[in-house]
C-alpha positions as CSV (number, residue, x, y, z in Angstrom):
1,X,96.0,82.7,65.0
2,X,93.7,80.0,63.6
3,X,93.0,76.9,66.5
4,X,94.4,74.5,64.3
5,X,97.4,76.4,64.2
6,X,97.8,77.0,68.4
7,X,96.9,72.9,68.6
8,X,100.3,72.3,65.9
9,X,102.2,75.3,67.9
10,X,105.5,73.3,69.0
11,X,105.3,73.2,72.4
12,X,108.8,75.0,74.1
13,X,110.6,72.6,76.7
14,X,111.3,74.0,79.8
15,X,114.8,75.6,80.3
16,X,115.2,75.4,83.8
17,X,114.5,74.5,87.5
18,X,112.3,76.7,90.0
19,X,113.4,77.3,93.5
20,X,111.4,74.3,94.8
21,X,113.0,72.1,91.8
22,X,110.4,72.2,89.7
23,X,110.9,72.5,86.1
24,X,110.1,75.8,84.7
25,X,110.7,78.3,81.7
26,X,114.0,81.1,82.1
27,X,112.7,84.7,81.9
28,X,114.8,87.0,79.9
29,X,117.2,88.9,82.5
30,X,115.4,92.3,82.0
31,X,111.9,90.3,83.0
32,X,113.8,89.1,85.6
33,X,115.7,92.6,86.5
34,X,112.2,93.9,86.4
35,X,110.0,91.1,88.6
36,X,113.1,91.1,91.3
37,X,112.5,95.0,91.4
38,X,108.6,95.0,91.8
39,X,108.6,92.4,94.2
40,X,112.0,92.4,96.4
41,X,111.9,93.9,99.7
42,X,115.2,92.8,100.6
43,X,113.9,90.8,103.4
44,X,113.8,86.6,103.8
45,X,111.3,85.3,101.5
46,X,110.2,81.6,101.0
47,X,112.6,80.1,98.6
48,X,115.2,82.7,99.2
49,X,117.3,84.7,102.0
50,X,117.8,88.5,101.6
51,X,121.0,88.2,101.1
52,X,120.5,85.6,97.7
53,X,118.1,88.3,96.4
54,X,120.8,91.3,96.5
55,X,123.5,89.1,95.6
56,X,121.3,88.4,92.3
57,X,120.0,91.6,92.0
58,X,123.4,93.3,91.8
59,X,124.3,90.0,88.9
60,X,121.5,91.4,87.1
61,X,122.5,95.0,87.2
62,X,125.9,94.2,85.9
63,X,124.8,91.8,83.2
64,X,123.0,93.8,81.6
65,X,124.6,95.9,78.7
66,X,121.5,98.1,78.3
67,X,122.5,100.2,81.7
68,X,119.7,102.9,80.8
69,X,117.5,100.5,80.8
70,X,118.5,99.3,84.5
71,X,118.2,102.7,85.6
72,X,114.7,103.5,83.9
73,X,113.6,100.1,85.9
74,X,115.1,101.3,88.8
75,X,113.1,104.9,88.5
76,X,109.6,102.9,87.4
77,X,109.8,100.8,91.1
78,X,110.8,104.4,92.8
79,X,108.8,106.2,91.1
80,X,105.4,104.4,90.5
81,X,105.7,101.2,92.6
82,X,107.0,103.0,95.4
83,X,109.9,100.1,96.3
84,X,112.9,101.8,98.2
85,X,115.7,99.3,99.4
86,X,116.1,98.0,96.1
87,X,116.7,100.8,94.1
88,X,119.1,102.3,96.5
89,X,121.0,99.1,95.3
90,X,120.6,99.5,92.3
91,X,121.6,103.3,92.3
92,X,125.0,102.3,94.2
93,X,126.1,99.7,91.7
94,X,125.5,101.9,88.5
95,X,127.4,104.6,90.0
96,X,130.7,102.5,89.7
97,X,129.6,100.7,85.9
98,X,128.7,104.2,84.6
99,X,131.1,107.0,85.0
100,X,131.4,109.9,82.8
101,X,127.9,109.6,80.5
102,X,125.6,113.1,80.8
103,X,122.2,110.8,81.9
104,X,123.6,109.4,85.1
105,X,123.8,112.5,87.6
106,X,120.0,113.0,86.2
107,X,119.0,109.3,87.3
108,X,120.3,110.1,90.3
109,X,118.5,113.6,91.0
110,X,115.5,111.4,90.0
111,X,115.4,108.3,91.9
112,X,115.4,110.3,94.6
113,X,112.3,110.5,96.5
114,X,113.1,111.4,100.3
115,X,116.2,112.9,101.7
116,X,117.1,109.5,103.4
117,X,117.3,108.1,99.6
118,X,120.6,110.3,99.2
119,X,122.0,108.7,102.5
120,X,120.8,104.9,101.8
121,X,122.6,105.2,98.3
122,X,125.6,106.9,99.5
123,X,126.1,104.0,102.3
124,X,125.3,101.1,100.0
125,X,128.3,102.9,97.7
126,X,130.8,103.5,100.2
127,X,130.0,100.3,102.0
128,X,130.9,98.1,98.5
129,X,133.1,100.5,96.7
130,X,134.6,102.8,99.7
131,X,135.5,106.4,98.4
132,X,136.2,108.6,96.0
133,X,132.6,108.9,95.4
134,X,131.7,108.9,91.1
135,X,131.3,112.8,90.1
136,X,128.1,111.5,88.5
137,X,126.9,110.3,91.8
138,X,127.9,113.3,93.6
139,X,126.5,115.7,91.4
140,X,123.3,114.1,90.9
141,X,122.6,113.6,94.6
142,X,123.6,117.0,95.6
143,X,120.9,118.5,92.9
144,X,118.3,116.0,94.4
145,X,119.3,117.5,97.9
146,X,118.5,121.1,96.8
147,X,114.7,120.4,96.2
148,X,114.0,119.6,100.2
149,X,113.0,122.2,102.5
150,X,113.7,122.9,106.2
151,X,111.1,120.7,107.3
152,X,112.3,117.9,105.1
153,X,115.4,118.4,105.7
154,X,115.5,118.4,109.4
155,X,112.9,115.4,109.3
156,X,116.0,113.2,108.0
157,X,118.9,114.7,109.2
158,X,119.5,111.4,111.6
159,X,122.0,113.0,113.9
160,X,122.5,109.6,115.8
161,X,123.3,107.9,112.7
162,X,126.7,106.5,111.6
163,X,126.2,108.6,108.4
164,X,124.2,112.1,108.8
165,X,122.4,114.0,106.5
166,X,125.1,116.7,107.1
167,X,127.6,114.5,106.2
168,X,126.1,114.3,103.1
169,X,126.5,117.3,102.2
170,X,129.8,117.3,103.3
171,X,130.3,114.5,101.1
172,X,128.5,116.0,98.1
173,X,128.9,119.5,97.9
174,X,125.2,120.7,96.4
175,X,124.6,124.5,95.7
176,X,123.7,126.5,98.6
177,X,120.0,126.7,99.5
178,X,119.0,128.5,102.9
179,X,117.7,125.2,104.1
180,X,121.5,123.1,103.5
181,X,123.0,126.1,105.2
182,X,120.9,125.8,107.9
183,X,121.5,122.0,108.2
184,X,125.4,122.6,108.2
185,X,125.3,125.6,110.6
186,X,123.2,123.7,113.6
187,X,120.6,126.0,113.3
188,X,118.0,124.0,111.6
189,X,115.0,123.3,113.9
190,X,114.3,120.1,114.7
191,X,111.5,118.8,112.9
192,X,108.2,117.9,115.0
193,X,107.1,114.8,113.1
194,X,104.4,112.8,114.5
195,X,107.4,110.5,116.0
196,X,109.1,112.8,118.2
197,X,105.6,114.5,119.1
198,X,104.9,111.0,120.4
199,X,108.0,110.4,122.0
200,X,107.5,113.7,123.9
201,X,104.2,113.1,125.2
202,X,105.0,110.3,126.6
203,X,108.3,111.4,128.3
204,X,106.4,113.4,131.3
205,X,107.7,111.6,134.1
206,X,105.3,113.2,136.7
207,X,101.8,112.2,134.9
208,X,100.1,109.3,135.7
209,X,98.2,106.7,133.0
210,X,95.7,109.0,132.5
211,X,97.6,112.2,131.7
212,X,99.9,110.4,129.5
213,X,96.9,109.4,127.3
214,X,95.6,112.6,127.2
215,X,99.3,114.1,125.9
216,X,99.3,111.4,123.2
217,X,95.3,112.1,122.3
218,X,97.1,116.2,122.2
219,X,99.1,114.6,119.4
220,X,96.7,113.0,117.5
221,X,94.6,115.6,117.6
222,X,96.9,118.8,116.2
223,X,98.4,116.2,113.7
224,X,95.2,115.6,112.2
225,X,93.8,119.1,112.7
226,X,96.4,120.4,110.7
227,X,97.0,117.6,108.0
228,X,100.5,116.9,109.1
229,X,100.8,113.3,109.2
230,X,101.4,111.6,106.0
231,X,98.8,109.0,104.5
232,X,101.7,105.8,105.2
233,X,101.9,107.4,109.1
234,X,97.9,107.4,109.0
235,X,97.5,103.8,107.9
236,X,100.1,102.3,110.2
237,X,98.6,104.4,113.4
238,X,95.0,104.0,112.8
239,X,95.0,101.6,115.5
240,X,96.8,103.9,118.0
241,X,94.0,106.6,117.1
242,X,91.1,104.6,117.5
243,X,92.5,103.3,121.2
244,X,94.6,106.6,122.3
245,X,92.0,109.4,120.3
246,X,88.9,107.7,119.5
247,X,87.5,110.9,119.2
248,X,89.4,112.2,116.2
249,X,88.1,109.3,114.2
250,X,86.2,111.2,111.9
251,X,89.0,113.9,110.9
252,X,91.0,110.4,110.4
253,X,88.5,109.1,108.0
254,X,88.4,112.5,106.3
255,X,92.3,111.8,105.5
256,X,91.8,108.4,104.7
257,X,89.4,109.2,101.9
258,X,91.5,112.1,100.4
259,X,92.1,111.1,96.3
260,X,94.9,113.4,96.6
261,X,96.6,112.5,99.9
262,X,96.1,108.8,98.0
263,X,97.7,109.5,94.9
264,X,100.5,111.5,96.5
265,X,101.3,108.7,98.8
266,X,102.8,105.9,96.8
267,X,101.6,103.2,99.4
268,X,101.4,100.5,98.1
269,X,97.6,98.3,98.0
270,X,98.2,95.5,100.2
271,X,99.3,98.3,103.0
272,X,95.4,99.1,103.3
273,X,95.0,95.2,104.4
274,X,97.6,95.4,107.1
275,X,95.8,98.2,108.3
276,X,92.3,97.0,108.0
277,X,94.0,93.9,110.1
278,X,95.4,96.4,112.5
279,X,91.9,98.3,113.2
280,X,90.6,94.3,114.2
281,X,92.9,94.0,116.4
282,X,92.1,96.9,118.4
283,X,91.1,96.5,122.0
284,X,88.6,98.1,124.1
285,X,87.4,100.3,121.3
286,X,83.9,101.7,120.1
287,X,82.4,99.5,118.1
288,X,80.9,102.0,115.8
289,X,84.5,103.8,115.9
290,X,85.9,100.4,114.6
291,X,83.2,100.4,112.1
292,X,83.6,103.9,111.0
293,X,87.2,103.7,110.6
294,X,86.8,100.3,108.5
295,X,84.1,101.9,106.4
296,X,86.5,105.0,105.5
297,X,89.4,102.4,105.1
298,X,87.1,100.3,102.3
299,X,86.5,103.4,100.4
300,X,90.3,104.0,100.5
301,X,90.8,100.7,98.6
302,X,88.7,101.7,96.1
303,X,89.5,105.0,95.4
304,X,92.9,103.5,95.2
305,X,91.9,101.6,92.7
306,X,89.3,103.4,90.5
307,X,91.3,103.2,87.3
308,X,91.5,99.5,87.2
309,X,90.7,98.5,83.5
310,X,87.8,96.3,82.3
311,X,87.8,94.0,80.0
312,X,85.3,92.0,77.7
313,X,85.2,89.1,77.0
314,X,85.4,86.0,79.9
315,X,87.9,85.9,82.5
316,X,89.7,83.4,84.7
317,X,92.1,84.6,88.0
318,X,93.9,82.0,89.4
319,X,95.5,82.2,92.5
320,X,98.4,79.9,94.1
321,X,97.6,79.3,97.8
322,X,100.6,76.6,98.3
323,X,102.9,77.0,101.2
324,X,105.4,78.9,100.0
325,X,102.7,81.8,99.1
326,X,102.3,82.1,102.8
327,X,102.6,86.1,104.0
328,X,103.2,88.8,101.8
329,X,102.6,87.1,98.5
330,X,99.2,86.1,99.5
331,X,98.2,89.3,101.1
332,X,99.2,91.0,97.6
333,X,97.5,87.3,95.6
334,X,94.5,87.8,97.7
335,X,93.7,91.4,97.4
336,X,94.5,91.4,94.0
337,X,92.2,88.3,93.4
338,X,89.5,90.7,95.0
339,X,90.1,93.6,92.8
340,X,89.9,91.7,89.8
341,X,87.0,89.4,90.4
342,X,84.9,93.0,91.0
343,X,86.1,94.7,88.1
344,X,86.5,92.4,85.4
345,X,83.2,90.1,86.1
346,X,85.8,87.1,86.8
347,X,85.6,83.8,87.8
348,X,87.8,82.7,90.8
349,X,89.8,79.7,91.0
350,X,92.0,78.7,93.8
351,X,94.7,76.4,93.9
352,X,97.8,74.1,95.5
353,X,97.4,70.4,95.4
354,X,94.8,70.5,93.3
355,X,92.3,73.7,91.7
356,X,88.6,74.6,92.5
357,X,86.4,77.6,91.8
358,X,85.3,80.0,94.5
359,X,82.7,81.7,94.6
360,X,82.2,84.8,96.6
361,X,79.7,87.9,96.7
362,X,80.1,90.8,94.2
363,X,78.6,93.1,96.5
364,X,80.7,93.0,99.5
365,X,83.6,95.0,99.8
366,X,87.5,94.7,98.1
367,X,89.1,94.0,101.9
368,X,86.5,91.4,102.9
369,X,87.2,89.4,99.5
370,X,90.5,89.9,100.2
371,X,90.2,88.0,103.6
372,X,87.3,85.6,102.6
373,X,90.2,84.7,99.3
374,X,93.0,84.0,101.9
375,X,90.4,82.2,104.9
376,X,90.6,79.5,101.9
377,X,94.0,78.5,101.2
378,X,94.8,75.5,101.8
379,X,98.8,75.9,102.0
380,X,99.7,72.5,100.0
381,X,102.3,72.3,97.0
382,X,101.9,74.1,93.5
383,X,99.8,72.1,91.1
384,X,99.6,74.2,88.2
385,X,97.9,71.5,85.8
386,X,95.1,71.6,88.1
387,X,94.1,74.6,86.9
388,X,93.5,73.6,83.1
389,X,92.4,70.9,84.3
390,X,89.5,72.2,86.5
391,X,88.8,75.0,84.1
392,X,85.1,73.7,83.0
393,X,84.7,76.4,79.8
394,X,86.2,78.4,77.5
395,X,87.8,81.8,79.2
396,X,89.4,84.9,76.8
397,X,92.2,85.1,79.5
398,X,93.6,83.5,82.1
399,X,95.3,85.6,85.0
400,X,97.7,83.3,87.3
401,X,98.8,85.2,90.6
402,X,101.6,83.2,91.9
403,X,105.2,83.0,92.9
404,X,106.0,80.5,90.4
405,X,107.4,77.6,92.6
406,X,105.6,75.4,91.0
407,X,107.0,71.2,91.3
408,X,103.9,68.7,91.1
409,X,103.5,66.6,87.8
410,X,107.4,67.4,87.3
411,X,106.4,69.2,84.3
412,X,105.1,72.7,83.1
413,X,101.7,72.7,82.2
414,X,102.1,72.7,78.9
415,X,100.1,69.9,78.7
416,X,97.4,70.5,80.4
417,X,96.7,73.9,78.4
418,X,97.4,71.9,75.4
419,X,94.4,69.5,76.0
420,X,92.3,72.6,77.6
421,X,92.5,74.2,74.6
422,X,91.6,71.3,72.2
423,X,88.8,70.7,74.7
424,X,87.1,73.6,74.8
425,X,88.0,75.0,71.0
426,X,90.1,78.3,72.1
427,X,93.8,79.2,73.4
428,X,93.2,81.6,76.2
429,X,95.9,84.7,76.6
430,X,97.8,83.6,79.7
431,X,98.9,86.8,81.9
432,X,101.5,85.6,84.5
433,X,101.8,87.6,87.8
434,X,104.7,86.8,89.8
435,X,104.3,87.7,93.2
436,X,107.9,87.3,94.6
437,X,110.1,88.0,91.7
438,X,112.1,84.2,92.3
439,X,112.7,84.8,88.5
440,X,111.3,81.7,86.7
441,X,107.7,81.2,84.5
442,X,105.8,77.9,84.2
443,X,105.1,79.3,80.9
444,X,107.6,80.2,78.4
445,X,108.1,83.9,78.0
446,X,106.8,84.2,74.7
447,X,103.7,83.0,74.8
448,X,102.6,84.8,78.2
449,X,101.9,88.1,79.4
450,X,104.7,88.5,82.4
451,X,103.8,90.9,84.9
452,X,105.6,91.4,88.5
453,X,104.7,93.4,91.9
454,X,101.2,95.0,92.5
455,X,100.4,98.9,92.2
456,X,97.9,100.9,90.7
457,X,100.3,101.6,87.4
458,X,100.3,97.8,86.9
459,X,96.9,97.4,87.1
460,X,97.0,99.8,84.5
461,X,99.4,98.3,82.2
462,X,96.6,95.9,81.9
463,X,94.5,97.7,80.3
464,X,97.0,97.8,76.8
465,X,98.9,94.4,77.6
466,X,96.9,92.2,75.5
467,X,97.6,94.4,72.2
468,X,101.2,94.6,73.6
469,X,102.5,91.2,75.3
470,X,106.1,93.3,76.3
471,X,103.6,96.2,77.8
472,X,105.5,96.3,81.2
473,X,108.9,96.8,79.5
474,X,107.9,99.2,77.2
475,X,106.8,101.0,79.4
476,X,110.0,101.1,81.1
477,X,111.9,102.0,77.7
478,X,109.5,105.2,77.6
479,X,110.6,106.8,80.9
480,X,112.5,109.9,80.3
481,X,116.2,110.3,82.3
């Protein structure tokens, strides 16, 4: 499109309020569905209690008439993003709007990742719906139950629990494996997951201190030996192994590093900064352990991360550092300002009250952007005119990493991207990251690129988004049921 053209482009009012009562632009519901899906972890946020963001997710589920769609959303945050809570929502709910249809019991076997994904979905059900369970629900759950072994099985049996994997399959009737029969019979052996192996190392009521370290160090050590502890286990104890085990740091850098144990993990990026938080933290520990263990951690981030796209051209990342970003939003803002500044030769901009540029060192690592990014903010309102109005030459994209809550000037920038543009002679694509899923743009829908939630396979949709504006729910429509 010509520039004269974009300058005479009517300009779209906005269409609604934000959370903080700013006005804003309405996403479609299935951007909405979508953002809510990548983003919700069913815990308080900012703007919004837990509760609000099921109650609205289950709205959005019902409302809308494309319930395929819902359930290909719901296998895309499973399945690629790696969200849990939220789909076992979503799973409950379309068992009771869709009976009878050939596609559902395969969703089901599907969106199953873990054997505790057949229990949360089941309680969520009973606990809206009560029984008799959907046929569709029963039979797709019981064929997802046939694909776990003993192990698995007996990992997530959770005998103390109101509702017990053999319940399940009390509930569900699947086809006999050896594994189920084992379960219902009693004479499944209990799993030794790095929990219990733990909890029994410390349960020797005769040692002193010192034993009881050296039973946990045991632990650590046969876990790791023997590649038994999972890569989301191995993150959250790093700590614990540097303090408790500090000589099995380099079999735990080993694991760290592992492209396939990385790939097969589905941990999400911004995990790799709680840990790299949790290794600082650490007391009374080597300091070239600590370093070691921060080293193999850095690699992890970007081996993680290896297939982010480049593009040409100029970019612009701009990320929202008001108040309500504070926590999780600006862990995921922060490190994902940090991967995009390395790989697409960006320029940084930060922003709240009012925008500036950053500028920070190519060569240092993803993590230590990631904390220089968030040593910055400044935790003041959402100015989101300050960021056209700052931007000091022409940029081929803009990428805004916020949660949308925006309320100085009153008014969607509009304006301020209006005069940018006639300043500087060029329209910039806008891409639109929303980092909590609150469900509202500050530009209209239509004229951005609308992303939501932070994995690899978004950082990938990238890569095709500005031949394809709708990339992210295309990409949905493609999955197979």
């Amino acid at each position: 499109m010509k520039y004269n053209q974009l300058l005479a482009r009517k300009t779209r009012e906005p269409s609604t309020k934000n959370l903080a009562g700013g006005a804003a632009h309405q996403t479609s519901t299935k951007l909405e569905f979508v953002s809510m899906l990548l983003t919700a972890f069913l815990g308080n946020q900012f703007y919004r209690e837990a509760d609000a963001t099921a109650a609205r997710l289950k709205e959005l589920v019902h409302s809308i008439p494309d319930k395929k769609f819902v359930a290909k959303a719901a296998l895309y945050a499973r399945k690629e993003a790696g969200m849990r809570s939220v789909t076992h929502l979503v799973a409950g709910e379309l068992a009771q709007l869709v009976k009878g249809e050939e596609w559902t019991k395969d969703f089901y076997a599907q969106v199953v990742h873990r054997p505790d994904d057949i229990l949360e979905i089941l309680a969520y059900h009973m606990a809206h719906y009560g029984r008799p369970i959907p046929n569709s629900l029963k039979k797709g759950l019981g064929k997802a139950m046939v694909k776990f072994d003993a192990y698995q099985l007996a990992k997530y049996k959770r005998n103390s629990a109101a509702l017990k994997l053999v319940d399940a399959v009390n509930l569900l009737h699947p086809p006999h494996t050896d594994a189920i029969g084992q379960l219902v019979d009693g004479s499944l052996a209990p799993a030794e997951t790095w929990e219990t192996k733990l909890t029994q190392a410390g349960q020797d009521r005769e040692a002193n201190a010192e034993t009881l370290v050296e039973n946990k160090a045991d632990v650590w050590r046969s876990l790791l030996k023997e590649r038994r502890l999972g890569y989301f286990a191995l993150l959250r104890n790093l700590r614990n192994i540097l303090e408790q085990a500090p000589e099995l740091c380099d079999e735990a850098a080993a694991s760290l590093v592992s492209r396939g144990m990385i790939r097969r993990s589905l941990v999400l990026p911004f995990r790799f900064r709680i840990a790299y938080d949790a290794i600082n933290a650490a007391e009374g520990v080597s300091r070239n352990r600590r370093r070691q263990l921060l080293k193999a951690l850095n690699k992890a981030v970007e081996i993680s991360l290896e297939n982010v796209p480049t593009f040409s051209g100029s970019t612009l990342v701009a990320l929202d550092c008001s108040g309500s970003m504070i926590g999780k939003p600006m862990q995921i803002g922060a490190l994902f300002a940090a991967v995009l500044f390395r790989t697409t030769n960006a320029e940084l901009m930060l922003f709240a009250n009012d925008a500036r540029y950053h500028r920070l060192n190519p060569g240092d690592t993803t993590l230590s952007l990631a904390q220089q990014i968030e040593d910055q903010a400044t935790w003041g309102g959402t100015n989101f005119h300050s960021v056209f109005q700052t931007a000091s030459r022409r940029y081929d994209r803009v990428i805004i990493l916020s949660d949308m809550q925006a309320w100085i000037g009153q008014h969607t920038p509009a304006k301020a991207l209006h005069d940018y543009t006639r300043r500087v002679g060029h329209r910039p694509r806008i891409f639109s990251f929303d980092l909590a899923g609150y469900g509202s743009l500050q530009f209209p829908e239509a004229d951005t690129y609308a992303l939501a939630g932070f994995s690899d396979k978004t950082l990938e949709t990238l890569s095709f988004l500005e031949s394809d504006k709708h990339a992210l729910l295309r990409t949905i429509e493609r999955m197979k049921l």
